[in-house]
N, C-alpha and C positions, 0 to 999 in steps of 0.2 A: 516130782522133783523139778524143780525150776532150771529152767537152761541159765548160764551167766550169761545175761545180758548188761553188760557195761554201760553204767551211772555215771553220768559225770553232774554233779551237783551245782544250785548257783552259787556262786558267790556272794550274791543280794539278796533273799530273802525279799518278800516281798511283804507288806500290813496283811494281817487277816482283817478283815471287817466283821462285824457282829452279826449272832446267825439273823437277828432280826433285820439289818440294814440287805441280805443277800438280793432278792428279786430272785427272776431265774437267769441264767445265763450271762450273769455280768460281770463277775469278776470270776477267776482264772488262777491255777496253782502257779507253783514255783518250774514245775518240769511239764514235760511231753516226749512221748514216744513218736519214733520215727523209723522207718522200714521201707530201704527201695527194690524194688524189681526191675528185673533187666530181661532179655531174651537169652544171655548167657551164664547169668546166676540164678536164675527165679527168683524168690524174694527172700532178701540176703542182708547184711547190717545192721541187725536190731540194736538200737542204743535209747538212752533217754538221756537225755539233755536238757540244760537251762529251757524256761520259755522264751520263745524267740521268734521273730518275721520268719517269713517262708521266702523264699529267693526262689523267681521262676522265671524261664522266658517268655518277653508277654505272647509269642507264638506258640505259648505250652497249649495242645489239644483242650484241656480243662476249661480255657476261657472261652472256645470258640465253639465247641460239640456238646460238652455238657457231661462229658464221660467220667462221672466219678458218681461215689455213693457213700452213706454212711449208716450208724449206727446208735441207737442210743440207750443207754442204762444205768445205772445208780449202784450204788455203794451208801450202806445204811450204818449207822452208828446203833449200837442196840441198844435195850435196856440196862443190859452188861456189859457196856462199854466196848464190845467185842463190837466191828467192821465187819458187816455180811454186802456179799453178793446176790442178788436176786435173779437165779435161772439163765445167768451167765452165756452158758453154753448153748442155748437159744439162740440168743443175738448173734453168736460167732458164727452158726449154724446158717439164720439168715441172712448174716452178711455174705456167707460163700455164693446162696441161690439171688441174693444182688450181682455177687461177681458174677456168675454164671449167664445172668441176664443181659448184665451191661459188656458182655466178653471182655472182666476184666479177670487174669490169673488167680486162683482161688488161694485159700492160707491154708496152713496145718492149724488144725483146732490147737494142739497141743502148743504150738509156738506160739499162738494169737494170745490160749490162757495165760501162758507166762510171760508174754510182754504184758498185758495187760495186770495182773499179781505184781510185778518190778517196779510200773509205774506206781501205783496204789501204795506201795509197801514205803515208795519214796516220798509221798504227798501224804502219808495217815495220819499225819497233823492237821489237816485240811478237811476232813471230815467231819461235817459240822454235830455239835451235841443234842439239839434240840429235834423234836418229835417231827418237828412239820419241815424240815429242812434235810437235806442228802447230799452226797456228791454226786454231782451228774456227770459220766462218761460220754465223751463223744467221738467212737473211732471216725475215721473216713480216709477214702481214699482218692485219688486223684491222678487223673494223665498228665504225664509231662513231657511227652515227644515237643519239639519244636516244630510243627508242621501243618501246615494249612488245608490240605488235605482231606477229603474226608473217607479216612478207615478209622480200624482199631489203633489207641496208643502200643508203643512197646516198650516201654518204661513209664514206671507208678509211683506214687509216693503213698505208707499206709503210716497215717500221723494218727496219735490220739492225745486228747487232752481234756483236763478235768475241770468242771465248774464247779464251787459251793451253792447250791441254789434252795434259796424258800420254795414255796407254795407256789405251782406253776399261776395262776386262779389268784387272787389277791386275796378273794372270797372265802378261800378254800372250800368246804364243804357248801358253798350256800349253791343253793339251786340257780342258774344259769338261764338267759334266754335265747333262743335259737333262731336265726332266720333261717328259711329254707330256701336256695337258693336254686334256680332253674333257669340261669344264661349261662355264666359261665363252669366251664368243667373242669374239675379237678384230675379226672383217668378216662380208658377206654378198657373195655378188655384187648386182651393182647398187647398192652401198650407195656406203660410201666406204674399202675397204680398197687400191683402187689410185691413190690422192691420199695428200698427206702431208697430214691434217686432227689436228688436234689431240684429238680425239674418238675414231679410231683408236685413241690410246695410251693415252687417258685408260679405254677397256675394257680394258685388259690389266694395269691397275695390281695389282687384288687378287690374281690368280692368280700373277704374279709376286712379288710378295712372300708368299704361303701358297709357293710352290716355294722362294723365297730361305732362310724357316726352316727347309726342312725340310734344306738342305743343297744347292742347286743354280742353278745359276748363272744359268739359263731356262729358258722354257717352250717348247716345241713347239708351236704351234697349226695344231688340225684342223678341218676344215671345219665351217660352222654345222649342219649337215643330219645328216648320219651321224658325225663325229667319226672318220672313218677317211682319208682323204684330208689329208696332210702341206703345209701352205701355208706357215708363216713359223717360225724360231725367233727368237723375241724380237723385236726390231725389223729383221733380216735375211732374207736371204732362203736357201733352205736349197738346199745340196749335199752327193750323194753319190755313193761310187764304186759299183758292183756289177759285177760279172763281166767287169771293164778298161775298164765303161762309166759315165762320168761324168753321174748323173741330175739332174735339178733339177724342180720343180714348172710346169705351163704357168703363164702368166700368163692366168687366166680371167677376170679383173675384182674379186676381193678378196684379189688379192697384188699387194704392191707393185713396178712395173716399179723396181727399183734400177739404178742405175749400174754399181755397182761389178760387182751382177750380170752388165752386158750385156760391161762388159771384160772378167770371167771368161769369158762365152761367147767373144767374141772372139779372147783368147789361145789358149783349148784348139783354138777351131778353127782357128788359125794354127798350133799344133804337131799337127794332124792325132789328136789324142784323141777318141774314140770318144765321140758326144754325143748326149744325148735331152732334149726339152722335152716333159715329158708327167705325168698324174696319178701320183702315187706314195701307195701305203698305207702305216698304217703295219704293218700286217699282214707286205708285203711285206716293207719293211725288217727286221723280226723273222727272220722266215724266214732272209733273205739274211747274216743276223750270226748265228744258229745253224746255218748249214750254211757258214758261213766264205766267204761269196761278196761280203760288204761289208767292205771292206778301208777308205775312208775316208767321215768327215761331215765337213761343216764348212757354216759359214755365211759370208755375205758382204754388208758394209755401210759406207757410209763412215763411220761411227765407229771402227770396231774395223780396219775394211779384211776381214782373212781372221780367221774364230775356228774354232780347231778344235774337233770334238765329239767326247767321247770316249768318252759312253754315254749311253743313252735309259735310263728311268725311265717303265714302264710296267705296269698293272695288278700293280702292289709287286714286280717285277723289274726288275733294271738288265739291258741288254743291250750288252756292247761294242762300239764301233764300228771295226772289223779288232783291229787290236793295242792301241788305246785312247789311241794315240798320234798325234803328226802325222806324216800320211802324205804320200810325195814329190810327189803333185799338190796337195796343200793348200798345201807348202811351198816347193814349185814357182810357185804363182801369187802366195803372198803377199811373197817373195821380189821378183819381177817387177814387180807392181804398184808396190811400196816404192821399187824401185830407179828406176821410171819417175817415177817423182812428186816421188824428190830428183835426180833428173836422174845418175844414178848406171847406169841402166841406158838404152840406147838406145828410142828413142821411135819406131817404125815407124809408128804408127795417127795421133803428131800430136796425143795427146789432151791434151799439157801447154802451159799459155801461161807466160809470166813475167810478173810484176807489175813 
């Protein structure tokens, strides 16, 4: 049962644009959710409102410490026209162990789903029709003490708001090339590389754009210490095949636990695929694509959902990854996940709600 949380609608309406002109991340609904916390309310005034500026003091904690985080996830239009959510209560789950990290005040799952249902239910015109296009959620939260200081904020702002977005990938499905990158670092253990913090990405800006000129579509990042140890490509999280065994990176505390990750784990071990969570080099990986024993890469993340990789870009050699193309378990799970999310394919695990 949904808490009433008070709609105030626009008055303006804004153009929809067509799902093909979307990109990702560029245009924006009509509403947004908004939710403050205080030390003597906890988090209190759930409303959605017109879209609109945010109004802050430029000495709000946000701009100077870095104390906020967020969250992201999609809303599908299905094959029946029905609006499905994908594992929802994931995100909301690891939004709390972001709050928990960055000490900001955690949420009721139960209030988060139903601000988050409110807004949705008010923007479901906005949910784009087409197969390769979604809505993309994007909660977050933010300090806004007035204060120079450095502790924890004591007052927060928990906004969310929706994009129509195409194909994260222009490509979509087409195989991707990789640099591997070993100066600068993306996480530490113990730091904050397994939270969604904003600070995270804001270290990966330069290296990714020096790989974007030079011709490549991401970066591979290696561990802070030795740069040999394979953790993320890009913003996902990385998979491969080697010798009919499907590898992925452990989660040691500066990789992010993804979602879409865990449903990849899920499925493969529901179709009985040979599986490993453990350190991978990239040594290894070298090796294993000169002696023809790695057959597929790919990475996984709910923006792109499944991106294939089709060669590593390392100390000024590229190295293909099998044939360079998508291989039938990368196109095996992104198939699956797709089809489960527009309600096209059967939902065993339970992971889809409808709006």
């Amino acid at each position: 049962m949904i808490n009433r949380i008070p709609v105030t609608r626009t008055a303006a309406p804004g153009e929809k644009p067509g799902d093909d002109q979307l990109g990702f991340g560029r245009y924006f609904t009509d509403h947004m959710f908004t939710m403050d916390c205080s030390p003597e309310k906890g988090w209190h005034d759930p409303r959605v409102t017109p879209y609109a500026p945010v109004c802050l003091d430029p000495a709000a904690m946000v701009f100077h410490y870095g104390q906020e985080l967020f969250e992201g996830l999609k809303a599908y239009r299905g094959v029946d026209g029905k609006v499905r959510l994908f594992r929802a209560i994931e995100n909301i789950r690891r939004l709390n162990r972001s709050c928990e990290r960055l000490f900001i005040p955690t949420l009721s799952e139960s209030l988060f789903m139903d601000a988050l249902l409110t807004l949705l239910r008010t923007d479901i015109d906005r949910v784009p029709e087409s197969r390769d296009a979604s809505l993309y959620i994007r909660p977050f939260i933010i300090a806004t003490d007035p204060f120079l200081g450095v502790r924890a904020s004591e007052n927060y702002k928990l906004m969310i708001i929706l994009s129509p977005s195409g194909p994260y990938y222009k490509g979509g499905m087409s195989p991707t090339s990789i640099f591997v990158e070993t100066a600068d670092v993306r996480a530490v253990r113990g730091g904050l590389g397994a939270v969604k913090a904003g600070a995270n990405y804001a270290a990966t800006i330069r290296a990714q754009e020096a790989a974007k000129k030079e011709g490549f579509a991401q970066v591979l990042w290696t561990d802070a210490f030795e740069h040999r140890y394979v953790e993320e490509i890009g913003t996902s999280n990385a998979f491969f095949v080697m010798d009919g065994t499907v590898v992925t990176p452990a989660l040691t505390g500066s990789i992010l636990p993804g979602i879409t990750r865990a449903s990849c784990l899920e499925l493969l071990k529901s179709w009985e695929v040979p599986l490993e969570e453990r350190d991978v080099t990239v040594d290894e990986l070298i090796r294993a694509s000169e002696e023809g024993r790695l057959t597929e890469a790919f990475a996984s993340g709910t923006a792109a959902v499944i991106s294939p990789v089709g060669s590593l870009h390392w100390k000024g050699r590229d190295f293909v990854m099998g044939t360079g193309q998508t291989g039938p378990v990368t196109q095996r799970l992104y198939d699956t996940l797709t089809g489960i999310q527009r309600g096209a394919e059967p939902d065993p695990f339970g992971w889809t709600s409808e709006v």
